[in-house]
C-alpha positions as a Markdown table, in Angstrom:
| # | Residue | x | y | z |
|---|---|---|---|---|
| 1 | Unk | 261.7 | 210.0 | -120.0 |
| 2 | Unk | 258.1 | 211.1 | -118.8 |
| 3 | Unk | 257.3 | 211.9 | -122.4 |
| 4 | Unk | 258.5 | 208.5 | -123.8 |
| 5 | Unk | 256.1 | 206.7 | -121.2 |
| 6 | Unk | 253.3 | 208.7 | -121.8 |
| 7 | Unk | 253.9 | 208.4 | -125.7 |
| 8 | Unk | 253.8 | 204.5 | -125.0 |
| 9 | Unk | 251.1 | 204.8 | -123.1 |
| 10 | Unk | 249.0 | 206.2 | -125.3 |
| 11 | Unk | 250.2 | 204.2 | -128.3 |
| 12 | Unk | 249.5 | 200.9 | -126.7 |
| 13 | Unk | 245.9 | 202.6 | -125.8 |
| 14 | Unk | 245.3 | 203.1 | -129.6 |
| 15 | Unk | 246.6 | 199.3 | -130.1 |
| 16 | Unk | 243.9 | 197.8 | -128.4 |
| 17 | Unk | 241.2 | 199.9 | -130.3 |
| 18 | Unk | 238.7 | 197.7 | -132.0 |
| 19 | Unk | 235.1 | 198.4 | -134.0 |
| 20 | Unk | 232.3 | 196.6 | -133.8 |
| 21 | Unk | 230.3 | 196.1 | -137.2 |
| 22 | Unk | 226.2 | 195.1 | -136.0 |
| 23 | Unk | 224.4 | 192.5 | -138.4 |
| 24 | Unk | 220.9 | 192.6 | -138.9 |
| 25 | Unk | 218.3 | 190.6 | -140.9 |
| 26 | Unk | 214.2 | 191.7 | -140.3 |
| 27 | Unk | 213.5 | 194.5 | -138.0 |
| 28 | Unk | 210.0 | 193.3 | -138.2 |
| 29 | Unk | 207.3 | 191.1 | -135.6 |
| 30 | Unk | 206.2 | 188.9 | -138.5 |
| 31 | Unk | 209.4 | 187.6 | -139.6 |
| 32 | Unk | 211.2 | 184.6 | -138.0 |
| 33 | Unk | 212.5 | 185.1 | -134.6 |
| 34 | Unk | 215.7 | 183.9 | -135.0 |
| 35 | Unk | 216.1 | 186.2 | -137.7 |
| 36 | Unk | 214.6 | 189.1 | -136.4 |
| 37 | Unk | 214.3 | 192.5 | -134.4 |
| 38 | Unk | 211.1 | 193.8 | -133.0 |
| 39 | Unk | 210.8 | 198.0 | -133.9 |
| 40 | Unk | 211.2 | 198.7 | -130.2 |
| 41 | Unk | 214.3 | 196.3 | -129.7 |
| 42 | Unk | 215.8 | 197.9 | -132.8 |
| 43 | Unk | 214.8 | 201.5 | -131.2 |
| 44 | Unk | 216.5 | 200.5 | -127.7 |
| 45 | Unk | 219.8 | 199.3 | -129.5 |
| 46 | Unk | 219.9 | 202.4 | -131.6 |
| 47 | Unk | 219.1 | 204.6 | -127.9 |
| 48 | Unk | 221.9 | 202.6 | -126.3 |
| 49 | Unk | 224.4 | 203.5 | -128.7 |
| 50 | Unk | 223.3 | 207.3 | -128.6 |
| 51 | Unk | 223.0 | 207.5 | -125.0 |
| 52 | Unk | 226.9 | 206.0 | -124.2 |
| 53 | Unk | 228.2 | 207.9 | -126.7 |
| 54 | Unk | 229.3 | 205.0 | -129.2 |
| 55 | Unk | 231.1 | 206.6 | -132.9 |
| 56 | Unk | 228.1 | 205.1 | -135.3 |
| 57 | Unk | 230.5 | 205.3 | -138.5 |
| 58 | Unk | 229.6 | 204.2 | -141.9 |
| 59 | Unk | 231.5 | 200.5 | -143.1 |
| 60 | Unk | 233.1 | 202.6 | -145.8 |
| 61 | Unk | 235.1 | 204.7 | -142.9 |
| 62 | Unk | 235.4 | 201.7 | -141.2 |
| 63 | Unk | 237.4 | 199.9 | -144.6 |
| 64 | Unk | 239.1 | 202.9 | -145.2 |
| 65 | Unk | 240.7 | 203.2 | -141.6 |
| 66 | Unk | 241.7 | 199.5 | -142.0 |
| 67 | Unk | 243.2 | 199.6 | -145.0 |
| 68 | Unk | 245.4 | 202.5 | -144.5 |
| 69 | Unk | 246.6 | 201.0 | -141.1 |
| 70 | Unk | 244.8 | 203.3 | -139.4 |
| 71 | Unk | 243.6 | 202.8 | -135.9 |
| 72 | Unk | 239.2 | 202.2 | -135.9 |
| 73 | Unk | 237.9 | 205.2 | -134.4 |
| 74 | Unk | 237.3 | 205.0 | -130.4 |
| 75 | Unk | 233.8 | 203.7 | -129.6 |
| 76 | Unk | 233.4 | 202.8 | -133.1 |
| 77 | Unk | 230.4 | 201.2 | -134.3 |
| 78 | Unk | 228.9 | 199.8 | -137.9 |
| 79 | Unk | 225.4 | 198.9 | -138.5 |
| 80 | Unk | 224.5 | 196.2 | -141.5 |
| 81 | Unk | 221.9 | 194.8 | -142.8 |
| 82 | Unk | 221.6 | 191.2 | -145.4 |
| 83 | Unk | 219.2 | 190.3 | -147.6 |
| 84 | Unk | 217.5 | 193.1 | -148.7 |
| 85 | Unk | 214.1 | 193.2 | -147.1 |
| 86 | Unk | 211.6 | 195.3 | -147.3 |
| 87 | Unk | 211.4 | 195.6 | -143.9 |
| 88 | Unk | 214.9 | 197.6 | -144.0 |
| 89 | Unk | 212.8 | 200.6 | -145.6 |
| 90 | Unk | 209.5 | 200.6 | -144.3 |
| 91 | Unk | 210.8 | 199.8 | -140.5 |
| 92 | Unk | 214.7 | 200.1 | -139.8 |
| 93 | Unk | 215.3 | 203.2 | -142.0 |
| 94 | Unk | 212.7 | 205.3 | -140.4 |
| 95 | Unk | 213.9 | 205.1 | -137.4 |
| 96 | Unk | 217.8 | 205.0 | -138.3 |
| 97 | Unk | 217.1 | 208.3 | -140.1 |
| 98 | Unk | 215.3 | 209.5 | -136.5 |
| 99 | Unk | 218.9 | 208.9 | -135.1 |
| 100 | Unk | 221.2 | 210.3 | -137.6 |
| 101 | Unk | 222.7 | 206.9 | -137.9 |
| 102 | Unk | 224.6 | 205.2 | -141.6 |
| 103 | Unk | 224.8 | 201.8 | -142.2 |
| 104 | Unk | 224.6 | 199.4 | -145.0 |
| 105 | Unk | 222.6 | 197.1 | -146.5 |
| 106 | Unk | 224.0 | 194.0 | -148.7 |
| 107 | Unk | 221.5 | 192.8 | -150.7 |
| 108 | Unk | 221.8 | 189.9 | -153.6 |
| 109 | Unk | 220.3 | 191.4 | -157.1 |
| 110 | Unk | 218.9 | 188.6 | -158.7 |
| 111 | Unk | 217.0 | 187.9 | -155.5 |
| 112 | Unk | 215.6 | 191.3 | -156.1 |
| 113 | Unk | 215.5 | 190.8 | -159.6 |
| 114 | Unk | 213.1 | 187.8 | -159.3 |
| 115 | Unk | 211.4 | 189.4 | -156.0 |
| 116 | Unk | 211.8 | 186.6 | -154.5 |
| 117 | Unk | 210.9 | 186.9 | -150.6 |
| 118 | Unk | 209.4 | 189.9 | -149.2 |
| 119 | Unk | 212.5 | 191.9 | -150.7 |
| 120 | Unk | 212.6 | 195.7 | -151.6 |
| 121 | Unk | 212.3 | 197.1 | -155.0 |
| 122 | Unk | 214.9 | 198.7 | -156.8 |
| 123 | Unk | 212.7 | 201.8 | -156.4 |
| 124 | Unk | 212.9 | 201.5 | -152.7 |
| 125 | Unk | 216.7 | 200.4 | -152.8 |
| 126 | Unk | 217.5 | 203.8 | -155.0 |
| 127 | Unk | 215.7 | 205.5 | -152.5 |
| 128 | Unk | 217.6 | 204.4 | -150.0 |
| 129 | Unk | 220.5 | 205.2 | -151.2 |
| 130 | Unk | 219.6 | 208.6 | -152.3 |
| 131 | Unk | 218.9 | 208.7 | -148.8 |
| 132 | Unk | 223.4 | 208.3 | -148.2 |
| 133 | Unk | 222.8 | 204.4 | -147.4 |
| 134 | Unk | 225.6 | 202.1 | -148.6 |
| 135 | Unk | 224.4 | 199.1 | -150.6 |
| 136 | Unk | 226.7 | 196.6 | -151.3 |
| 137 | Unk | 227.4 | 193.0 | -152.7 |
| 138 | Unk | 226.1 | 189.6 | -151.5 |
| 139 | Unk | 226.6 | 187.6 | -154.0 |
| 140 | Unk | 224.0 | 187.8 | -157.1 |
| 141 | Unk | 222.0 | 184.1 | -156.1 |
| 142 | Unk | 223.3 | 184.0 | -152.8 |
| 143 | Unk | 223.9 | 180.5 | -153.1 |
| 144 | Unk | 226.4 | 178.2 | -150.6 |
| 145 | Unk | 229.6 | 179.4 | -152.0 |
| 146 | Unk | 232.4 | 177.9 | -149.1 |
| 147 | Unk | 233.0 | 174.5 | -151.1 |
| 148 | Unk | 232.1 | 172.5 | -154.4 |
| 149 | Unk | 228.9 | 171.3 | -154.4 |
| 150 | Unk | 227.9 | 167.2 | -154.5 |
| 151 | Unk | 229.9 | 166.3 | -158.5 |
| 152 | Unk | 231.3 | 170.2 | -158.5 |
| 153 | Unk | 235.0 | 169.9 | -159.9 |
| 154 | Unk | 237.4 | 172.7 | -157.7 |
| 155 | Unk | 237.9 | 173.9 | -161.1 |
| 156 | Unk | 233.9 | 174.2 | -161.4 |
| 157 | Unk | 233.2 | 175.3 | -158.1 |
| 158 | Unk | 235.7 | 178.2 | -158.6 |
| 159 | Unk | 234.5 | 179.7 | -161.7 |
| 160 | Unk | 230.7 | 179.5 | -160.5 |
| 161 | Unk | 231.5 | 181.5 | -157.3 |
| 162 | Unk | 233.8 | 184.3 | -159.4 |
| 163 | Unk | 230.7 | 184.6 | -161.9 |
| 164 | Unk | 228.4 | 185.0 | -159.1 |
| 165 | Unk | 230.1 | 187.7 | -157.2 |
| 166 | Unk | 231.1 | 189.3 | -160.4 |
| 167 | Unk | 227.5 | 189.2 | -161.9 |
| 168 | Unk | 226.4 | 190.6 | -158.4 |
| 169 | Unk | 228.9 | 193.4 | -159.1 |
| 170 | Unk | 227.7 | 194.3 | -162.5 |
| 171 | Unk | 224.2 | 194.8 | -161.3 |
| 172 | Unk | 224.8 | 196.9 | -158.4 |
| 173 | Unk | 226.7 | 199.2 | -161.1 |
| 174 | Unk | 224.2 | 199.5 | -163.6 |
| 175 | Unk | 221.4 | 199.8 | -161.2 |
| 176 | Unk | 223.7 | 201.8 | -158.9 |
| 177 | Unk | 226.8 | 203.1 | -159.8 |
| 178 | Unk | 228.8 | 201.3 | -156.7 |
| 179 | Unk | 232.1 | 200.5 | -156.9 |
| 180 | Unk | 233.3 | 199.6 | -153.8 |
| 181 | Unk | 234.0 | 196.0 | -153.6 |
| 182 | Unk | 232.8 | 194.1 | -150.5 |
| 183 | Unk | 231.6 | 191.3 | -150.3 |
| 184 | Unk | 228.9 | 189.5 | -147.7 |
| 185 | Unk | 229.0 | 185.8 | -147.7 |
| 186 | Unk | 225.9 | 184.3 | -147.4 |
| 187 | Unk | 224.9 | 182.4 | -144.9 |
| 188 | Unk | 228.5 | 184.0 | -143.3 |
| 189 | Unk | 230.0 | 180.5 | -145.0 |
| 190 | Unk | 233.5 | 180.7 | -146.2 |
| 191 | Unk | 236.9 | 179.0 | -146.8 |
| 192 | Unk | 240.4 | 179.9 | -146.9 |
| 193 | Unk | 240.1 | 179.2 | -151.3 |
| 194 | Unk | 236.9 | 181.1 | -151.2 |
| 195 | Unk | 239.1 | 184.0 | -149.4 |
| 196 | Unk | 242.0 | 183.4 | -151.4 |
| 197 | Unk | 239.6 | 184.0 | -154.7 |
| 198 | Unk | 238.2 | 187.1 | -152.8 |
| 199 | Unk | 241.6 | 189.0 | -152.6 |
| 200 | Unk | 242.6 | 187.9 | -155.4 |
| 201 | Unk | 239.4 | 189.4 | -157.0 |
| 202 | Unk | 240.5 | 192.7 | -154.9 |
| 203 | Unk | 237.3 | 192.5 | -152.8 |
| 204 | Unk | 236.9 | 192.4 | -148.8 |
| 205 | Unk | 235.2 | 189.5 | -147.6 |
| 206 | Unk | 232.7 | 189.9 | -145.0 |
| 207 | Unk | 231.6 | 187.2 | -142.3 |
| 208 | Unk | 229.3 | 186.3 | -140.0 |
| 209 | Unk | 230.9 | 185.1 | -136.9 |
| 210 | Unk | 230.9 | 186.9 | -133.6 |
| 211 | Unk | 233.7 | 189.4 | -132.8 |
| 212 | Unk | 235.3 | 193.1 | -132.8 |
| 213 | Unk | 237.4 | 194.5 | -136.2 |
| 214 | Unk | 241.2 | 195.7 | -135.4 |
| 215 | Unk | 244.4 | 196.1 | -137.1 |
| 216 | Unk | 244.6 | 192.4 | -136.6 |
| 217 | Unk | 241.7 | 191.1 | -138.2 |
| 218 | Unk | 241.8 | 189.5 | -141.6 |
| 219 | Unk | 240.1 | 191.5 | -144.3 |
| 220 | Unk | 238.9 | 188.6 | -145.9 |
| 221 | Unk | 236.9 | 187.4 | -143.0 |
| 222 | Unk | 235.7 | 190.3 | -141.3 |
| 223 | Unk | 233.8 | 189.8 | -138.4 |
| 224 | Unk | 230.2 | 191.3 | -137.1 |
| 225 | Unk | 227.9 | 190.8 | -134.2 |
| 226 | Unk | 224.8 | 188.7 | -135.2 |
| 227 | Unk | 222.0 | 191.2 | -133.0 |
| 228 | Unk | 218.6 | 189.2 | -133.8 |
| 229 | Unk | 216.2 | 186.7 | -131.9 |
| 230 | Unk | 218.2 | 185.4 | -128.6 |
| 231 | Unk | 220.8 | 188.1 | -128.9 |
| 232 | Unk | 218.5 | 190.9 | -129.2 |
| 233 | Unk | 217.8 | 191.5 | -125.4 |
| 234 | Unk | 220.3 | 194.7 | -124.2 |
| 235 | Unk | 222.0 | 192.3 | -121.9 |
| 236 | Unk | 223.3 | 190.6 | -124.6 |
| 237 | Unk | 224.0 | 193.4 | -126.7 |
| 238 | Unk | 226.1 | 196.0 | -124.4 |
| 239 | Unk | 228.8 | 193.4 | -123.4 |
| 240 | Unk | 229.6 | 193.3 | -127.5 |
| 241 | Unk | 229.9 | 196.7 | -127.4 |
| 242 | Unk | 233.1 | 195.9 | -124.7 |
| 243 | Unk | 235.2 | 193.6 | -126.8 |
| 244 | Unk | 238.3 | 193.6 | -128.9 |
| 245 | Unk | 240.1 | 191.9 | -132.1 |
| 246 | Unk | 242.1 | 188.7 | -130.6 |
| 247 | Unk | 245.1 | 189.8 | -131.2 |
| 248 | Unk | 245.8 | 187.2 | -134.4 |
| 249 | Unk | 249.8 | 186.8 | -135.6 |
| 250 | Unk | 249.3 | 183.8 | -137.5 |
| 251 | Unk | 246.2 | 181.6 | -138.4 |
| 252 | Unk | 248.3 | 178.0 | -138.0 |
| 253 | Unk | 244.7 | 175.7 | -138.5 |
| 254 | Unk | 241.7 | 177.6 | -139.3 |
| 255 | Unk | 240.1 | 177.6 | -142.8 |
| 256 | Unk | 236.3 | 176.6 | -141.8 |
| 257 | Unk | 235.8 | 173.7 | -144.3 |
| 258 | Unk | 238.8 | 171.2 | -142.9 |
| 259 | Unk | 238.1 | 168.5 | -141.1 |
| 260 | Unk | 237.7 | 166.2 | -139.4 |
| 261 | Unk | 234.5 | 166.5 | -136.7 |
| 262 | Unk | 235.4 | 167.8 | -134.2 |
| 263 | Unk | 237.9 | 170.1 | -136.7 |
| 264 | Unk | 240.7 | 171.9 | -134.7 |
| 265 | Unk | 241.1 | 176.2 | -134.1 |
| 266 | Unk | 244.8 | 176.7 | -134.1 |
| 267 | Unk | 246.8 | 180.4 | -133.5 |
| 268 | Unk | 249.4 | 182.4 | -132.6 |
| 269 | Unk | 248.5 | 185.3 | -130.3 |
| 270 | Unk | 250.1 | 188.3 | -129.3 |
| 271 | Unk | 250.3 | 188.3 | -125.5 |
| 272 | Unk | 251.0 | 191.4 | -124.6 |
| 273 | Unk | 247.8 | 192.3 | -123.0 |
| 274 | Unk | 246.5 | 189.2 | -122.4 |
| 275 | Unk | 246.8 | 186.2 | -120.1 |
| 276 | Unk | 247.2 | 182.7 | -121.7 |
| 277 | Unk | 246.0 | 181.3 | -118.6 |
| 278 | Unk | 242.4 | 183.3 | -119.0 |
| 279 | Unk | 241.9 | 182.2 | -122.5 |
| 280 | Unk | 238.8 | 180.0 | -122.5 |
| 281 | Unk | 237.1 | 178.8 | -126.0 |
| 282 | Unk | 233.2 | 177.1 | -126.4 |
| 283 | Unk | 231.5 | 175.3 | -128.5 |
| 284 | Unk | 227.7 | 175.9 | -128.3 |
| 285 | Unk | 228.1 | 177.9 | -124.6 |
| 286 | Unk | 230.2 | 174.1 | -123.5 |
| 287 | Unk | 233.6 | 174.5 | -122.7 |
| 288 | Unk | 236.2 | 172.7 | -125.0 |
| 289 | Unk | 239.9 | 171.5 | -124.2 |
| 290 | Unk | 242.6 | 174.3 | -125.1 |
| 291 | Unk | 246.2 | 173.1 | -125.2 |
| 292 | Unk | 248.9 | 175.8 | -125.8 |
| 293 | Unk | 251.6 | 174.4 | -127.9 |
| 294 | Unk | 254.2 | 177.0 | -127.9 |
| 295 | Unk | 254.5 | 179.9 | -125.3 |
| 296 | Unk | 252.2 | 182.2 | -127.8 |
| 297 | Unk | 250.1 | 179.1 | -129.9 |
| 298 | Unk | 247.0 | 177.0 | -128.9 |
| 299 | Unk | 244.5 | 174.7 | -130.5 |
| 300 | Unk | 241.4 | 174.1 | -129.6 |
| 301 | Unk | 239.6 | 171.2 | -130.1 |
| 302 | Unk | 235.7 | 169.8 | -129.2 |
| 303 | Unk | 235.5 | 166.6 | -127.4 |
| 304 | Unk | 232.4 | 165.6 | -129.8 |
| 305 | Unk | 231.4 | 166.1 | -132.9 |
| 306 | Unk | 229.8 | 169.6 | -133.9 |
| 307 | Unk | 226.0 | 169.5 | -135.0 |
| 308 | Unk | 223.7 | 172.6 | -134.9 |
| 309 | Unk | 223.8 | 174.2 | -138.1 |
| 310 | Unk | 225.7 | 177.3 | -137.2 |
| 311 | Unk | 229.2 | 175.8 | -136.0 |
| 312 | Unk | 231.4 | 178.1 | -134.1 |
| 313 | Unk | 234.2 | 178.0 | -131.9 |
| 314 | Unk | 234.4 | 180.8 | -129.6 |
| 315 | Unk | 237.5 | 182.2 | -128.0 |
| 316 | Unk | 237.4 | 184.6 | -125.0 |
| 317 | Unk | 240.1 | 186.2 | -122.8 |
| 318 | Unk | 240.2 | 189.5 | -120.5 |
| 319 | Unk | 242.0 | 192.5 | -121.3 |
| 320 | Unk | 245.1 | 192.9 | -118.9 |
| 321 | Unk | 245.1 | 196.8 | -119.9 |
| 322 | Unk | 241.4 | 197.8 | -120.6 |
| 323 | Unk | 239.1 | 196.7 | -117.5 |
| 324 | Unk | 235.7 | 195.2 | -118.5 |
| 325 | Unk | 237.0 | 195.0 | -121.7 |
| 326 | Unk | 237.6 | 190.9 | -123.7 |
| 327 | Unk | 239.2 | 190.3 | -126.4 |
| 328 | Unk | 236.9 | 187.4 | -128.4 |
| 329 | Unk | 237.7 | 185.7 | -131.8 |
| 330 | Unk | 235.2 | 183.4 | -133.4 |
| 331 | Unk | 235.6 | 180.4 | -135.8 |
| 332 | Unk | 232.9 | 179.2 | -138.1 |
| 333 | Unk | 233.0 | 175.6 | -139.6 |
| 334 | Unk | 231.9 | 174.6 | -142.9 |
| 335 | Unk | 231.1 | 171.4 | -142.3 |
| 336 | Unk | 229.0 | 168.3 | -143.0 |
């Protein structure tokens, strides 16, 4: 009987086990702040990592784990980077190769193509990855691809974003030879059609809302940790470091693009290790109404409409198991 509690134990331990995947843009002091990473507050998240003992694992571990059902490693962490700057290799990789560290850097060819921006060459991106970094997709034009454009037919929309992704795809295999298929949406914009298309297409569709990667995350919206301008400070980012994958069964009203404003977060959660009673969701740092339908579903729901230009709904709630520990799920919206 000892043995069977232990066993239980230590399998509900390895349930709760969630990555964290780090996105980055400029590590740079000229770029925009919002954007951006100083050198030394790049340094200082890289030291932190080192010095607690975080698993710094490369995305393609990460994916592999996930998509075999395996657990993410303990203390696992992923570094990424979008866009493609040049700032990547003549600042970030110098001193991620000082700390042993991989990560990956999605990049969008015809950007590079045109050198549009102060984006690397394909000289420096070869380097790199001679170098064992991962270079994956991010669209080719890395255009809004969520929803139609103003005029676009669905049917329209849907074969521009395929050719897009696909065209991306092509170039990183002639210039690169890569063949894993992930995909970064820009901007972090998405919809459940867009994901649809994305699985379909046999790709893994990465986001850009806040939260930690588990068993329960969908691969079509993976989340990472935006670590730039306000949220570069170390007190905001060692408490990501402490957060798991809200434990999702079933996604009842959450595709970022429907409406109306304020739109409405719906799920159904696996209580086990969590309190429905903690659960607390915000909109722009203001607390927003959460009713719980059913014993194990909520919605959240804004009182007013959302305007910044990154809409989010975030949802927060303690770990009943793992002390300091809360589980966080994030919601983008697509809207006008």
């Amino acid at each position: 009987m000892l043995k069977l509690i232990l066993f239980m134990i230590a399998s509900w331990s390895l349930s709760t086990q969630a990555a964290i995947i780090l996105q980055y843009h400029h590590v740079s002091t000229s770029t925009p702040r919002s954007t951006s990473v100083t050198p030394a507050e790049f340094r200082s998240h890289l030291q932190y990592l080192k010095d607690h003992q975080y698993q710094v694992i490369g995305l393609d571990q990460l994916i592999a784990q996930l998509s075999s059902g395996q657990e993410p490693a303990a203390n696992a962490v992923v570094i990424t980077f979008d866009d493609g700057y040049d700032n990547i290799y003549l600042q970030a990789h110098p001193i991620l190769q000082q700390f042993d560290f991989p990560y990956t850097v999605f990049l969008s060819p015809a950007l590079i193509d045109r050198h549009e921006g102060p984006v690397m060459s394909w000289q420096q991106i070869k380097q790199l990855q001679d170098d064992g970094v991962i270079i994956a997709n991010h669209s080719s034009y890395h255009d809004h691809l969520a929803k139609p454009q103003a005029n676009e037919s669905q049917a329209d929309w849907l074969k521009r974003v395929k050719a897009d992704i696909e065209l991306a795809q092509q170039q990183l295999e002639q210039q690169l030879g890569i063949k894993h298929k992930w995909l970064a949406y820009p901007y972090g914009e998405f919809s459940e059609t867009l994901e649809q298309l994305v699985s379909q297409s046999g790709y893994i569709g990465i986001g850009q809302q806040s939260g930690a990667v588990g068993l329960a995350s969908s691969m079509t919206r993976l989340p990472r940790y935006p670590s730039s301008g306000q949220y570069a400070a170390l007190k905001h980012f060692a408490p990501k470091l402490k957060t798991l994958a809200m434990p999702v069964k079933k996604a009842l009203a959450a595709d970022p693009v429907k409406g109306p404003n304020p739109p409405t977060l719906s799920l159904q959660l696996d209580l086990t290790d969590l309190n429905p009673k903690q659960l607390n969701c915000f909109s722009n740092g203001e607390p927003i109404e959460v009713t719980w339908l059913s014993a194990d579903s909520f919605a959240a729901r804004a009182k007013a409409p959302l305007r910044s230009s990154h809409k989010r709904y975030n949802c927060t709630a303690p770990s009943l198991s793992q002390k300091g520990y809360f589980y966080w799920y994030s919601q983008p919206w697509v809207l006008d």
